[in-house]
C-alpha positions as CSV (number, residue, x, y, z in Angstrom):
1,X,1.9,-10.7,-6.1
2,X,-1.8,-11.0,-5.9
3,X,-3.8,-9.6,-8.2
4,X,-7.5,-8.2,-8.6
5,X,-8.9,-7.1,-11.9
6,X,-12.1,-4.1,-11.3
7,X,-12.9,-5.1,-15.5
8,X,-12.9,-7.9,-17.8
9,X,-15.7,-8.6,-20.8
10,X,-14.6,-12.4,-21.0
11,X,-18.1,-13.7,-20.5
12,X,-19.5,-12.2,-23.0
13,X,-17.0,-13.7,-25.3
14,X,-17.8,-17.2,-23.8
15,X,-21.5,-16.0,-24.2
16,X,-21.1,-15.9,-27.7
17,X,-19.0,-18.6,-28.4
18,X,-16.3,-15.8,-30.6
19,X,-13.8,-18.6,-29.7
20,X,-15.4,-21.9,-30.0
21,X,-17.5,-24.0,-28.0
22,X,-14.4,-25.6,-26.2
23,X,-13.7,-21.8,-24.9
24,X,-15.0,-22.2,-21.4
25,X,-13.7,-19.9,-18.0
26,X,-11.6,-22.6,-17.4
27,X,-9.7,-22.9,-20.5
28,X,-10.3,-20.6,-23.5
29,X,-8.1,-18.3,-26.6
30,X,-9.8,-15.4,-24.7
31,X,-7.5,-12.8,-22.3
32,X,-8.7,-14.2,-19.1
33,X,-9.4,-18.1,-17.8
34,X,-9.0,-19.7,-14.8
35,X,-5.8,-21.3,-15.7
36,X,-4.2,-17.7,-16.9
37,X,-5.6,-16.4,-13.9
38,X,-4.0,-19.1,-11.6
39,X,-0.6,-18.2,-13.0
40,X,-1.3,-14.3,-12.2
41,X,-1.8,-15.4,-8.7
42,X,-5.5,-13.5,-9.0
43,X,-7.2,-13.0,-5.9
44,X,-10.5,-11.4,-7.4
45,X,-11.8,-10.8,-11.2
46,X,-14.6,-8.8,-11.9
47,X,-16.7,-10.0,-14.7
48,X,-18.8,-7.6,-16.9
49,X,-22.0,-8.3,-18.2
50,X,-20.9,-6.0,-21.4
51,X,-24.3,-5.3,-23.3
52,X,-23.9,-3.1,-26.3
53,X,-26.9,-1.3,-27.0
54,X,-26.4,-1.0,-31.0
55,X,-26.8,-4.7,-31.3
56,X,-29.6,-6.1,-29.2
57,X,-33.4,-4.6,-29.0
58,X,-34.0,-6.9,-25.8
59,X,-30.4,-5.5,-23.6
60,X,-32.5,-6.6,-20.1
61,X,-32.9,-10.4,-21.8
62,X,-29.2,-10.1,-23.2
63,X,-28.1,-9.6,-19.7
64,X,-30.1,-11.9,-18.2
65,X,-28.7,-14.7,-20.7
66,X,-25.0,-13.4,-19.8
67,X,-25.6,-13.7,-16.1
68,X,-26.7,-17.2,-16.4
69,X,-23.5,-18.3,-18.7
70,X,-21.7,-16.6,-15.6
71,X,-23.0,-18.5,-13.1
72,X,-23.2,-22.0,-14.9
73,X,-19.2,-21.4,-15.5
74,X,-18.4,-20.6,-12.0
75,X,-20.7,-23.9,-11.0
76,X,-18.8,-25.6,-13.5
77,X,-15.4,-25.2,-12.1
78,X,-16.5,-24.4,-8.4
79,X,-13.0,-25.9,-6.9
80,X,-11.3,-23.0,-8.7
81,X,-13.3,-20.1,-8.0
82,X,-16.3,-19.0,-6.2
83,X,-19.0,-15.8,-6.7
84,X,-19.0,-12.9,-4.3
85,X,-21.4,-10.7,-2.7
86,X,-20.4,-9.2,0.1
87,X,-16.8,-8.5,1.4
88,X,-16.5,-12.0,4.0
89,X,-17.0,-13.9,0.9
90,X,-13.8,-12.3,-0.7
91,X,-11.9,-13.6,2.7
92,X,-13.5,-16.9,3.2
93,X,-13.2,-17.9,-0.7
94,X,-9.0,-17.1,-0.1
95,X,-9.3,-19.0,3.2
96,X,-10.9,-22.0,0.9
97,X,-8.2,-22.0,-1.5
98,X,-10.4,-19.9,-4.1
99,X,-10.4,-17.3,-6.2
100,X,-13.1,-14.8,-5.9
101,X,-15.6,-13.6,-9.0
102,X,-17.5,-10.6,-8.4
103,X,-20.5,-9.8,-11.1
104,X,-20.5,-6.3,-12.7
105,X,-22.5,-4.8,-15.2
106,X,-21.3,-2.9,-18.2
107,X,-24.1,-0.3,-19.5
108,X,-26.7,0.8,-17.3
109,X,-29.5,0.8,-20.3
110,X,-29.5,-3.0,-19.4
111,X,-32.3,-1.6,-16.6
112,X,-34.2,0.3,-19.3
113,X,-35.3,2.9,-17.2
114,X,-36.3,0.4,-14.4
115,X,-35.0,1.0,-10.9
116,X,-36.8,-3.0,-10.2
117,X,-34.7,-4.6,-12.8
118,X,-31.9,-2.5,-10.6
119,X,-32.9,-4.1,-7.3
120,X,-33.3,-7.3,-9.6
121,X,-29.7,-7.0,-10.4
122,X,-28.6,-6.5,-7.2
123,X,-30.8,-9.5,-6.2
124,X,-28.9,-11.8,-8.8
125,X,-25.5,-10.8,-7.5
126,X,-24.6,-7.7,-9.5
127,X,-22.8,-5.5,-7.5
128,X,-21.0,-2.6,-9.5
129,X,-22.9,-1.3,-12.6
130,X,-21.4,1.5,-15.2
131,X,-24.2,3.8,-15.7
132,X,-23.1,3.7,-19.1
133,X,-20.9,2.3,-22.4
134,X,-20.8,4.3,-25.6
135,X,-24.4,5.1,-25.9
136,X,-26.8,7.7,-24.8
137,X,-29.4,5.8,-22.6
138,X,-32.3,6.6,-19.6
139,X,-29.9,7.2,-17.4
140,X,-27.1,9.7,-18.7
141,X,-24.8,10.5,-21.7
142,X,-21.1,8.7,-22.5
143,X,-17.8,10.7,-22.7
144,X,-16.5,8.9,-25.8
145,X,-19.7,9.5,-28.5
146,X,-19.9,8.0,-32.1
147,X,-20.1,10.2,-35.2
148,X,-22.7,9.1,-38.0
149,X,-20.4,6.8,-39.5
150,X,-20.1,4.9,-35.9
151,X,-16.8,6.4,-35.2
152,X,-15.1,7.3,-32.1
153,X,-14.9,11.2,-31.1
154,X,-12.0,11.1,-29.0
155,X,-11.1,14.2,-28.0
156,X,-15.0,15.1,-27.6
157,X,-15.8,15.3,-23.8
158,X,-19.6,16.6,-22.5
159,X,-20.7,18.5,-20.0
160,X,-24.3,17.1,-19.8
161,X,-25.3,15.7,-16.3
162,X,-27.4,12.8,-15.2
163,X,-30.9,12.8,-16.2
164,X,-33.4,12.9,-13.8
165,X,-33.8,9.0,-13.9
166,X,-30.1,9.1,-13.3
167,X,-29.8,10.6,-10.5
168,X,-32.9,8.1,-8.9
169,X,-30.7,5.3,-9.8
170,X,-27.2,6.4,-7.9
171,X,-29.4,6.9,-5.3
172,X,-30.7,3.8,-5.6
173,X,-27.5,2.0,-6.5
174,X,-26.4,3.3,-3.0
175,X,-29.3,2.4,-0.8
176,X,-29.0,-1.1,-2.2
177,X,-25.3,-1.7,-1.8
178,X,-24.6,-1.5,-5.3
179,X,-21.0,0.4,-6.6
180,X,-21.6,3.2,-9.3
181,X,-19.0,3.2,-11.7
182,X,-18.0,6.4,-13.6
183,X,-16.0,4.9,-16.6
184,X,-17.4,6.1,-19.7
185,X,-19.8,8.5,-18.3
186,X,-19.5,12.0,-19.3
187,X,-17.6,14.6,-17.5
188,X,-21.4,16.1,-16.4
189,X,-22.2,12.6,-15.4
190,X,-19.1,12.1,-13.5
191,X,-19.8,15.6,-11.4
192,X,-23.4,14.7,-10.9
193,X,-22.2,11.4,-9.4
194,X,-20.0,13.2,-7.4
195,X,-22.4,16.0,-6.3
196,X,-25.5,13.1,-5.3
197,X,-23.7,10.6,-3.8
198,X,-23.1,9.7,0.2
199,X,-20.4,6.7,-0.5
200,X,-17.1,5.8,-2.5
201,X,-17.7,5.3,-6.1
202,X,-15.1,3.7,-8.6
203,X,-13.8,4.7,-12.2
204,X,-13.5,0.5,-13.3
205,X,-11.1,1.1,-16.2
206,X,-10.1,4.8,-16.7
207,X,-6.6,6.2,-17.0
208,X,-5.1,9.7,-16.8
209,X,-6.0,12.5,-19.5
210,X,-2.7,14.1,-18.9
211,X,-0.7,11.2,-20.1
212,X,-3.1,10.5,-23.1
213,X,-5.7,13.1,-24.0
214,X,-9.0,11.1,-25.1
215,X,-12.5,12.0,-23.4
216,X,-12.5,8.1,-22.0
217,X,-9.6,9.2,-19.8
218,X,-10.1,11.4,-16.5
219,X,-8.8,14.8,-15.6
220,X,-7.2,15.7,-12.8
221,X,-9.7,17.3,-11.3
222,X,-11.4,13.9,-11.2
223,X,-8.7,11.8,-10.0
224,X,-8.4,14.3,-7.2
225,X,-11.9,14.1,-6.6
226,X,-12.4,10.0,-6.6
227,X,-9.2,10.5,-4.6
228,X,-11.0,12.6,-1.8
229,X,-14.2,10.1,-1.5
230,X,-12.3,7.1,-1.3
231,X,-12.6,5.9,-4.1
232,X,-10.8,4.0,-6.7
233,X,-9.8,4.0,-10.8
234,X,-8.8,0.9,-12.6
235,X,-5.9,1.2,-15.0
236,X,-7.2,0.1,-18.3
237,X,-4.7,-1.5,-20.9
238,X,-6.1,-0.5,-23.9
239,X,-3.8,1.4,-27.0
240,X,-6.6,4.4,-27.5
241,X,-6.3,4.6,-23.7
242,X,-2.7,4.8,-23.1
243,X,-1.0,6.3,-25.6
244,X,-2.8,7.3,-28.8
245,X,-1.8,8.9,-32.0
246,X,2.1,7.2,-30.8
247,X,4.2,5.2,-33.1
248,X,4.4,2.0,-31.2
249,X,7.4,0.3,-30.3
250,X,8.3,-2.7,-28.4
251,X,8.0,-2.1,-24.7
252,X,5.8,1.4,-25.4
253,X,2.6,0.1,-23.8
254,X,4.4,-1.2,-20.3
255,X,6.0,2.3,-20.7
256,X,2.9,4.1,-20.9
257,X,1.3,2.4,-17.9
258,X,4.0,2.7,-16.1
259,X,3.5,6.8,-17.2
260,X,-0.2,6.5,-16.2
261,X,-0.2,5.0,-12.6
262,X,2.9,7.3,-11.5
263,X,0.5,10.2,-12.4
264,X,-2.4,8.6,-10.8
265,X,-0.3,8.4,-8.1
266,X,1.0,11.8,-7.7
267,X,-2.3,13.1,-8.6
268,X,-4.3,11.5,-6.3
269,X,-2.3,9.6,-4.1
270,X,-1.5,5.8,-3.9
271,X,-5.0,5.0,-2.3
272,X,-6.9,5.7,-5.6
273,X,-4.8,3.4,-8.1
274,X,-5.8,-0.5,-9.2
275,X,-6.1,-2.3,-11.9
276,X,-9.0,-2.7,-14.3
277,X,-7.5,-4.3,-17.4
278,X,-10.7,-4.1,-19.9
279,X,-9.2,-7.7,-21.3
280,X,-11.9,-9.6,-23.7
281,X,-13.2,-6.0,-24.8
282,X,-10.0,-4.1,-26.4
283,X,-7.8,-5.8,-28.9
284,X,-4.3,-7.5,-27.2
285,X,-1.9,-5.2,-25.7
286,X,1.3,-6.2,-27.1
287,X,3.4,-6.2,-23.5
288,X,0.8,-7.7,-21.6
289,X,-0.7,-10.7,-23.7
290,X,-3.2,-12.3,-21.2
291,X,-4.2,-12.2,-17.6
292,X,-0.7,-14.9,-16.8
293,X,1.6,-12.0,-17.3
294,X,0.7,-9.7,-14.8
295,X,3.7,-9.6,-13.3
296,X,5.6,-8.3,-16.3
297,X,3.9,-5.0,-15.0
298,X,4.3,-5.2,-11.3
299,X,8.4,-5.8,-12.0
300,X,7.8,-2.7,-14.4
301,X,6.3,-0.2,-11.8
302,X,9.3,-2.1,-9.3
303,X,12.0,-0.3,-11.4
304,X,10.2,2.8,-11.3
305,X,10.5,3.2,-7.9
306,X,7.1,1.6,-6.1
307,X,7.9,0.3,-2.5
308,X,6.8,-3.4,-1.8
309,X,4.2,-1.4,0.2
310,X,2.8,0.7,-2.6
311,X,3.0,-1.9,-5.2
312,X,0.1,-4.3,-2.9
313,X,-1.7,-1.9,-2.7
314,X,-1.9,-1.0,-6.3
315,X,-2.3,-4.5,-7.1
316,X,-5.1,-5.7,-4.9
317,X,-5.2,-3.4,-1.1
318,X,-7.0,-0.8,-2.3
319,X,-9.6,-3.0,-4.2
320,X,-9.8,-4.8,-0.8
321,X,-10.0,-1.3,0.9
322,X,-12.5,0.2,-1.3
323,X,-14.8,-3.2,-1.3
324,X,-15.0,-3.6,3.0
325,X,-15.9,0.0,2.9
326,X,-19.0,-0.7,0.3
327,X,-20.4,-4.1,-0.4
């Protein structure tokens, strides 16, 4: 079953060498390389440029350091895998015996308040940004906020909207071609986004609050409303996200996806569900290692009941779908 992946942080691990120096895209002790990703039988991997705003005073020169690791890996193992910018590329790379990369950025205070380091962005390759991580920045406010010891608040969810700014730059994002991404903006934010855009807009790595109640996760309401403008959430794999404050057990977390896509599903139909996996940035989920065991979770929505039909679409159609429709 092929597979695409709307969320991965694994270059900024390579970035900073958390591994060792030997821990390249192609090979590496990370979630996600080439090699894991050949044995998922990935079609497409979106890879984050994951800025956190706490630890850099330059984030526009942090990103701009990330996206050139990116693309001297991908020119480093070009016969694998090949960059994307518009939706031919996607089919001509499979056509070539390649899998597909598409550039993404994680925290939209990389721009710092700039809509030409946007266009800039967009220039380079980036083609989905979140508008933002954890952090309050230019742009809007995050869902899941820090207390003063740095901790998560997570059952804490915010009404606030886009600022001004914000609502320049979805505008922007959409003139240029660029998806807006919704996970970790705040429930405000997400409305906002809703309310001032024309297109489909995505929800990278967001799961359902029903299933497990934490302001990172999306209501109903939401999932109906992504739902209606053709848009797209991916499931995210990590613990906090799936099933919080549960004992865990062996075979809870494949449970607990399993929980989240059927009400994904049911909620907003099988359109809006897809993967986004959140590998390199959340600690390992204990059912599904690494990017080569994929399938564990495809034969694990099989014995719930997902047709042949439903379960390609889940796994890479409606990326595919949602992607002609916006890049």
């Amino acid at each position: 079953m092929k597979i695409i992946d709307l969320h991965c942080d694994t270059i900024q691990r390579i970035y900073r060498h958390e591994g060792s120096r030997r821990d390249t895209l192609k090979k590496n002790h990370f979630h996600v390389d080439l090699e894991k990703m050949l044995q998922g039988d990935y079609l497409l991997q979106n890879f984050a440029i994951f800025v956190n705003l706490d630890e850099t005073k330059k984030p526009f020169e942090t990103a701009m350091e990330m996206i050139d690791c990116y693309y001297e890996e991908l020119e480093a193992y070009k016969e694998y895998i090949a960059p994307i910018r518009c939706f031919k590329d996607i089919v001509d790379n499979q056509a070539n015996g390649k899998m597909s990369a598409m550039l993404t950025v994680e925290e939209g205070g990389t721009i710092q308040g700039k809509l030409s380091i946007l266009r800039n962005f967009y220039r380079l390759g980036v083609r989905m940004m979140n508008l933002t991580w954890n952090y309050k920045n230019e742009i809007g406010i995050p869902n899941l906020i820090m207390d003063t010891q740095g901790k998560p608040l997570f059952k804490k969810r915010s009404s606030q909207g886009l600022s001004k700014f914000g609502k320049e730059v979805v505008e922007e994002m959409e003139e240029l071609g660029m998806i807006v991404d919704v996970s970790h903006l705040s429930d405000g934010g997400f409305w906002d986004v809703a309310k001032y855009t024309k297109k489909p807009f995505a929800a990278s790595h967001s799961n359902a609050a029903a299933i497990c109640d934490v302001s990172r996760n999306m209501t109903d309401d939401m999932i109906r409303m992504l739902a209606r403008r053709g848009g797209i959430m991916g499931l995210n794999f990590c613990e906090d996200f799936l099933c919080k404050d549960k004992k865990i057990e062996p075979g809870m977390f494949l449970d607990a996806m399993a929980a989240h896509v059927k009400h994904i599903v049911k909620t907003g139909g099988i359109e809006v569900c897809a993967f986004g996996t959140d590998f390199d940035g959340i600690p390992q989920n204990a059912d599904i290692k690494d990017a080569s065991m994929m399938f564990l979770l495809v034969e694990r929505l099989r014995k719930e009941g997902f047709t042949q039909w439903e379960l390609e679409k889940i796994c890479y159609g409606n990326v595919l779908r949602f992607y002609k429709e916006t890049l």
